[in-house]
C-alpha positions, 0 to 999 in steps of 0.5 A: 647880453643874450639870455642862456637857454639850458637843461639841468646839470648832467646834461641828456638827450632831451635836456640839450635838445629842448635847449637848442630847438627852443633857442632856435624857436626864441631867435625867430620870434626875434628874441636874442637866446644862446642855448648851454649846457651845465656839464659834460653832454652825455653819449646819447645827446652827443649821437644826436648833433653828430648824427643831425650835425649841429653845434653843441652848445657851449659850456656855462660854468655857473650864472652868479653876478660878476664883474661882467654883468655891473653897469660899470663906467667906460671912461677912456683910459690914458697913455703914458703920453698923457700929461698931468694937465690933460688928466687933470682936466678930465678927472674934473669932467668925468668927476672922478678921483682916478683913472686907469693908464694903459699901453698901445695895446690897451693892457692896464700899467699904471693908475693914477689918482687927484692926489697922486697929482696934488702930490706930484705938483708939490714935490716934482723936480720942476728942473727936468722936463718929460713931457712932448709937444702935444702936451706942452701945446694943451697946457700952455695954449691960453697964453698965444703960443706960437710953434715957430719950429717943430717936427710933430705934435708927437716929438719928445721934449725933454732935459733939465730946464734953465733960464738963459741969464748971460749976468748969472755965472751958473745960468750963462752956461747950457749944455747940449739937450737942456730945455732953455728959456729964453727972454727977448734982450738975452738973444744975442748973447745965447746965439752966440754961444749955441754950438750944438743941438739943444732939446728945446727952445721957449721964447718969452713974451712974444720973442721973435727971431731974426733970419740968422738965429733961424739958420743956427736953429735949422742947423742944429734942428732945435724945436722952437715954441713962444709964449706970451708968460714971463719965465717964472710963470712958464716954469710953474706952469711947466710941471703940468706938461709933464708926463702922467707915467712919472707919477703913475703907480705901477706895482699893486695896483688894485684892478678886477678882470671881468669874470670876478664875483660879486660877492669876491669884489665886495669883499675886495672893496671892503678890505680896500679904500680906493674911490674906482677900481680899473676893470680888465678882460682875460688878457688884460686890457682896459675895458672900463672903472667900477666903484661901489655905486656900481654894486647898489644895483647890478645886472642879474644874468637873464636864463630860461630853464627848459627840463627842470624846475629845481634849484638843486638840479640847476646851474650854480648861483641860479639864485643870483640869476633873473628867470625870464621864463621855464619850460618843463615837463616835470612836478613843480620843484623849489624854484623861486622867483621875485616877480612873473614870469612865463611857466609852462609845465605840461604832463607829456613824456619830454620838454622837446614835445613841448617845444614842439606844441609851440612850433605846431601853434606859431605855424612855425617851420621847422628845419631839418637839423631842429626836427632832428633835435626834437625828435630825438628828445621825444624818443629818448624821454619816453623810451620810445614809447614804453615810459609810463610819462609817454603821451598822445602828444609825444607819439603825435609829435614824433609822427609829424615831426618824421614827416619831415625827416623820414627816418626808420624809427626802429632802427633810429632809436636802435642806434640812439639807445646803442650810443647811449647805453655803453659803459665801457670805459666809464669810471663809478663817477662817470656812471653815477653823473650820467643822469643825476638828480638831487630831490628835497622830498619831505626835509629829506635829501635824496639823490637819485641816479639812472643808467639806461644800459643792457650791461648789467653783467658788468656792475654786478660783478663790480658790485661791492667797489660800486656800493663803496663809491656810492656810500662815500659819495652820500657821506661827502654830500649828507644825503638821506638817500642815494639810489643808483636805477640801472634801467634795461629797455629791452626787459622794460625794468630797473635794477636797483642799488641803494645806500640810505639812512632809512632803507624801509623806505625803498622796500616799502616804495617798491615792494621790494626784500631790498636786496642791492641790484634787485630788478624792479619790473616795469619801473623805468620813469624816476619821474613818474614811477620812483619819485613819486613811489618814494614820496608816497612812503614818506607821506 
């Protein structure tokens, strides 16, 4: 399974491009990545592979363990062709109790276990046969049998079953596609009777036919078989021929599909006392059995994080996954992991300058549609150069990066910024999501949202639904606080929404008479400026 490269949830521009531009850099130095996203792209980042033409990546709902992710066994399944037989005598090489029967498509129909055999070898009407030849051939293949008459392996074989007694009124008589046992010194007297077309015919002991009886045989194309067994022991012997579907169950069958959770199937398992459980894909078909010892040790999904650090900020059951690596610009959050692994945080204004550098110190080219990438993440992360976060290395990045895409910057992040900052249309949620992020800053929750747009205008006049949404939305998620940032480029400032338990802390923070939407100068970075101003009120 490839390892997933993603941003944190609410996806933006540097998020999605860190991730795409560092799967690429993953892939050449041989490394099987596949760049995802944890929700919706945003307007900007979506600008961005449509402007460069690349592939967004593909949604990844959550990293928690499933069925998938178990080293689970591929046992091959059977077919309603199968025999008792045959599936006895791979349970006994698989040293399993159970094995899952499926159709000509694969798709799971039935299940049968050791004791369903058991079961069936005391209780099966040993006086009809439903097998086929290939069965009949396995089982009875020991005992020198000898196909004297048949069309394919694959022929049917079915009837009631009688032995050919000429001395016994009942077993004198056979009808028309009865599976008759014949015995050396009654042929005269069965030959002389068939006038019709009979399922099967079994010869005892080596019984041989002479050219006449062969010409009847022909005629009525009778399929024809002779074993070294008396008729006794053929007839024991013939329930293991039968067909598996006769016995197999069919309704409630205990199954997990692929995408099933861990936690899910060990609850399954424990209201439940089968030994395998067949697994199955989205469409049904047979893929492989678990059973509890698949669940001792199971495979976590591999994930890089790149634009975060926080589990609060990124996907769900991140505690379940294994964190080969994390690639980020911002303060070190709660991440925890149980054993090394490769961090690279450094102080610049975004991840992609980051994954830049690594490009620069491999000596690594870069393509045209990943400079794009990379480029466009500097520039959004750092406002273009007017976020507090920005850096030498960003602005070097940029410059070596547009030597290879010869774009006019200002008019470039014109448009990037435009596509972005529109909120036409947008619902309170749409907006509150756009960028979003959850904090745990000295035992308090906080959740901090922010715009970049020039229609001001619009939220003010929506002002009082806004702040209801916002307060419903703090009492459904126990926040402290929630701050809604409204961050205007062109002024170089934010204006400022909150809803909070302890309102002191945003005018102490900012210096502010803690009017909602008053406009906070200069403030444009939550990671540089708001969150560390926050965290200093608290301290």
């Amino acid at each position: 399974m490839n390892t997933f490269v993603f941003g944190h949830k609410n996806p933006d521009t540097d998020s999605v491009c860190s991730s795409i531009a560092y799967s690429y850099y993953k892939d050449k130095i041989g490394e099987k990545v596949e760049p995802r996203v944890l929700g919706d792209i945003r307007r900007e980042a979506g600008f961005v592979l449509d402007y460069f033409n690349i592939t967004a990546p593909k949604l990844l709902t959550d990293v928690k363990v499933q069925a998938s992710d178990l080293h689970y066994d591929k046992i091959i399944p059977l077919t309603v062709n199968s025999s008792v037989y045959e599936t006895y005598m791979i349970m006994e090489k698989e040293k399993i109790h159970s094995l899952p029967i499926v159709d000509d498509d694969f798709k799971l129909i039935g299940i049968v276990s050791m004791k369903d055999i058991a079961g069936a070898l005391i209780h099966i009407n040993s006086n009809y046969v439903d097998t086929n030849l290939k069965s009949f051939v396995n089982v009875f293949s020991n005992h020198s049998l000898r196909i004297i008459c048949a069309n394919n392996y694959d022929m049917k074989i079915q009837g009631l079953l009688k032995v050919f007694n000429p001395n016994v009124p009942n077993d004198a008589k056979f009808n028309e596609g009865e599976v008759i046992i014949l015995k050396e010194y009654h042929k005269k007297e069965f030959f002389s009777k068939l006038e019709f077309p009979i399922s099967f015919l079994i010869l005892t002991q080596f019984s041989e036919l002479s050219e006449e009886e062969m010409e009847k045989i022909k005629k009525y194309d009778i399929p024809v078989i002779s074993i070294d067994l008396n008729s006794p022991m053929i007839i024991k012997k013939m329930q293991q021929t039968d067909s598996i579907a006769s016995i197999m169950k069919k309704d409630k069958i205990s199954y997990f599909m692929l995408k099933d959770y861990l936690n899910d199937i060990k609850e399954s398992m424990l209201k439940t006392n089968f030994r395998n459980y067949p697994l199955v894909d989205e469409n049904g078909k047979y893929v492989g059995l678990i059973a509890r010892k698949h669940l001792l040790k199971v495979g976590r999904k591999k994930v890089i994080l790149v634009d975060h650090n926080e589990f609060a900020q990124s996907a769900t059951g991140i505690e379940e996954a294994n964190i080969l690596e994390i690639v980020d610009h911002h303060k070190i959050g709660g991440i925890n992991t149980s054993e090394p692994i490769q961090f690279l945080n450094m102080p610049v204004g975004s991840t992609c300058t980051i994954v830049y550098e690594l490009f620069k110190n491999s000596a690594m080219d870069i393509p045209y549609k990943i400079a794009g990438c990379l480029i466009s993440g500097i520039l959004s992360d750092t406002l273009y150069f007017k976020s507090p976060t920005c850096t030498q290395k960003d602005i070097e990045a940029v410059e070596s990066l547009n030597r290879i895409l010869k774009l006019d910057l200002d008019n470039y992040t014109n448009m990037l910024f435009k596509a972005g900052s529109s909120i036409e249309g947008m619902s309170f949620k749409d907006i509150l999501y756009n960028d979003f992020k959850e904090f745990t800053l000295r035992s308090r929750k906080i959740a901090v949202s922010q715009l970049f747009t020039m229609d001001i205008e619009e939220l003010e006049d929506k002002k009082e639904e806004l702040l209801n949404y916002m307060k419903d939305l703090k009492e459904k998620n126990a926040y402290n606080t929630l701050i809604f940032v409204v961050t205007d480029i062109l002024k170089e400032g934010s204006y400022i929404y909150y809803v909070s338990e302890e309102p002191s802390i945003i005018k102490q923070a900012f210096n502010t008479s803690g009017d909602q939407g008053g406009f906070l100068p200069y403030i444009v970075s939550r990671k540089k400026q708001i969150i560390p101003m926050i965290t200093n009120v608290l301290d």
